[in-house]
N, C-alpha and C positions, 0 to 999 in steps of 0.2 A: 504494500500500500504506500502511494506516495505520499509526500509532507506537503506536497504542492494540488492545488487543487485549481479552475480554471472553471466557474459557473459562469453559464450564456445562458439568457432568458432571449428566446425568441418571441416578437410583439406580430400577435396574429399570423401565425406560419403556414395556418393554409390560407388566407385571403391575401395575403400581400406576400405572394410566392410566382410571378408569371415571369420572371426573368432568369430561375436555374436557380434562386438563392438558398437552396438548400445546398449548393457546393461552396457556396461560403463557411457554411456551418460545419460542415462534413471536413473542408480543409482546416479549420479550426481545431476540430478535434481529432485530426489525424496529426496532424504538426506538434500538439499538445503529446499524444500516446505514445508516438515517436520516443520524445526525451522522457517519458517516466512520470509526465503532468498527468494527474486525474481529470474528467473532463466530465461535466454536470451540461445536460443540457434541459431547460425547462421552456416552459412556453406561455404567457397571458394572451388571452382571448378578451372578444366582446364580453362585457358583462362582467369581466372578471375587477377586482383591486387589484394594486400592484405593487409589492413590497418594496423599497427604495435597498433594501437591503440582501435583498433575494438575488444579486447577480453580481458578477465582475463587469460583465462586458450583456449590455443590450440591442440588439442587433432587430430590426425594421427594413423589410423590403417593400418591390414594388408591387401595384395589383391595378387593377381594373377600375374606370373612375367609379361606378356603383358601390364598389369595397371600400377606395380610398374614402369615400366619402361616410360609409361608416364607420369605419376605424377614424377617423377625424375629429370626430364627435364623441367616441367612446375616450381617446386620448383624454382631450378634453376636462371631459366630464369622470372622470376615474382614474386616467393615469400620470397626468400632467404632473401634479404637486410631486407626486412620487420620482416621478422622471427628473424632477429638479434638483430633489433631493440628494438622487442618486447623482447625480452630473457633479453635484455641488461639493459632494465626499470623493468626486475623483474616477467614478466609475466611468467607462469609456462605454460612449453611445455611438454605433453606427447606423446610418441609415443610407439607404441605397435609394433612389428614384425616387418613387410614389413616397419612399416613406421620408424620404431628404426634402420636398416640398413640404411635410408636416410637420417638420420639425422650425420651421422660421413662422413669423407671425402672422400668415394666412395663404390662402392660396384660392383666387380670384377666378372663379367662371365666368361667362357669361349671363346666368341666372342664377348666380350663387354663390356666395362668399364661405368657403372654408375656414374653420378657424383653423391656427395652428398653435404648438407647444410654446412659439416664444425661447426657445433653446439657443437659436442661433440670430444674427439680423439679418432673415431675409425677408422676400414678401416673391410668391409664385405668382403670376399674371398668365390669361389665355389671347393670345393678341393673332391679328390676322397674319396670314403665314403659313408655310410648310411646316411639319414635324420636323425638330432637327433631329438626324437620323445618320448614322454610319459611325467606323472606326475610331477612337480618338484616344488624344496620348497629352499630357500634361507634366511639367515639369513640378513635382513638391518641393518642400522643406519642412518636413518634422520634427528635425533636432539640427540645430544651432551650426550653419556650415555646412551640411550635410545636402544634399541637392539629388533627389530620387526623382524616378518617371513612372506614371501609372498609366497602363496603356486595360484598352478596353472597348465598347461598346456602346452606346448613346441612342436612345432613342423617346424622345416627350415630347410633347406638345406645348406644356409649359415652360413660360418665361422665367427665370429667376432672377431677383437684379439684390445686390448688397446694399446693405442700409449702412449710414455713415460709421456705424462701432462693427461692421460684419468684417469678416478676415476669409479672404477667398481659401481652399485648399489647395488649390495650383494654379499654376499659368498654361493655357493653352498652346500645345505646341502644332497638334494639327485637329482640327474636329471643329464644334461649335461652342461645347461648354456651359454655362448657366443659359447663355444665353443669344448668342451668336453675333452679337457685339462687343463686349468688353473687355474679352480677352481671358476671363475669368475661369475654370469649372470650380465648384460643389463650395463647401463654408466649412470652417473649423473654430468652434471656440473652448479652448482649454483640451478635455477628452471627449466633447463632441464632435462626429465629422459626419457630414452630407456629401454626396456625389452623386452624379448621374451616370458614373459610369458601372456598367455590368456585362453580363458575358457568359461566367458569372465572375467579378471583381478581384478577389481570392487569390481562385487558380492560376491567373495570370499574375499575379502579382504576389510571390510569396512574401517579401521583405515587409510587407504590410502588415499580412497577416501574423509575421514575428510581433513588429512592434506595438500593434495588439493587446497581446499576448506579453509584452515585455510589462507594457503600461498596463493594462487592466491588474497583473499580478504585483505590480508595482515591484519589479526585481530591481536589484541595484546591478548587477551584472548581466552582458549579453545572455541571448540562448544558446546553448550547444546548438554547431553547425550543421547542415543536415546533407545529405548527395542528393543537390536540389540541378541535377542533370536535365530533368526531364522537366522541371520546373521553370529553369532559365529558360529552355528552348522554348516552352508553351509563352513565356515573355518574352520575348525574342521574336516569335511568330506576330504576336499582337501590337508589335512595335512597328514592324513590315508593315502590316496589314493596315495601320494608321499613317505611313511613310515618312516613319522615320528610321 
């Protein structure tokens, strides 16, 4: 039994599941079993509370605008406070698409204003236009100096634009990003982080998925290395594929 343990609360896992993001979850805890990490996976649904204290790492995908829009409201109304809480103690929140739009402070239809958690400054808008749609690659910085690339996937309808205290997660190297003006993709404040991109996100990107896992467990040392052979190449394809 190990000393190390590694709980991920999934928010609504079958409704806001339509982009593979259970290979997020699955890379998670296969990268975790690898080094001898224990690995808890739970999951809140509609209807449910949500303990602020019940996870390291809370993970939100994307879904269907009929779903997003109830999970929206169910946030809202049952998980929000909890969701601050936990942000506020250091716990790391990812959201992928549909659920990266819910996490800033609304998300704007046509005939209907979503609320949202408020987590990050953004605000999603539906504006006239194509879906941005295809390949995309973004240059990060997650620790101090350090300059990584998250290559991946892209596909919404929705705008995102940053609000004066928002902190983009990268810079666009080839795709459209929040929004296909600013140069921006996805938000990060503190251990929360939104993107648009998927694929699913993870797989391509394993060094994310370390620091993760580094931060949610709050290590003070790296993680053991892994023979991420097959890993680099799957990033390496997705880097191509976006042209760079």
């Amino acid at each position: 039994m190990s000393d190390r343990r590694l709980t991920v609360c999934a928010l609504y896992p079958e409704l806001m599941n339509i982009y593979a993001d259970r290979g997020n979850l699955l890379l998670l805890e296969r990268r975790c079993r690898w080094r001898g990490i224990d690995f808890e996976l739970r999951a809140s649904d509609l209807g449910e509370r949500l303990d602020p204290e019940a996870a390291d790492l809370f993970y939100i995908g994307g879904g269907q605008d009929r779903d997003q829009k109830r999970c929206a409201y169910d946030l809202v109304e049952r998980k929000r406070d909890s969701l601050r809480e936990a942000a506020d103690r250091g716990a790391v929140i990812l959201a992928v698409c549909g659920g990266y739009q819910l996490l800033g402070h609304s998300y704007e239809l046509p005939d209907e204003l979503l609320p949202g958690l408020g987590l990050i400054d953004v605000r999603t808008v539906r504006e006239e236009g194509p879906r941005l749609i295809g390949n995309v690659a973004i240059e990060v910085e997650l620790a101090p100096g350090r300059r990584d690339v998250l290559a991946g996937f892209e596909n919404h309808g929705g705008r995102t634009y940053l609000g004066a205290d928002g902190t983009p997660l990268g810079r666009v190297l080839k795709g459209y990003g929040n929004n296909g003006k600013d140069g921006y993709e996805g938000a990060r404040e503190r251990t929360v982080i939104g993107t648009y991109l998927h694929g699913p996100l993870l797989p391509k990107n394993v060094w994310l998925a370390d620091w993760l896992i580094e931060t949610a467990l709050r290590l003070a040392d790296p993680l053991t290395a892994l023979d991420d052979g097959l890993e680099l190449a799957a990033h390496a394809d997705a880097r191509r594929a976006a042209g760079i």
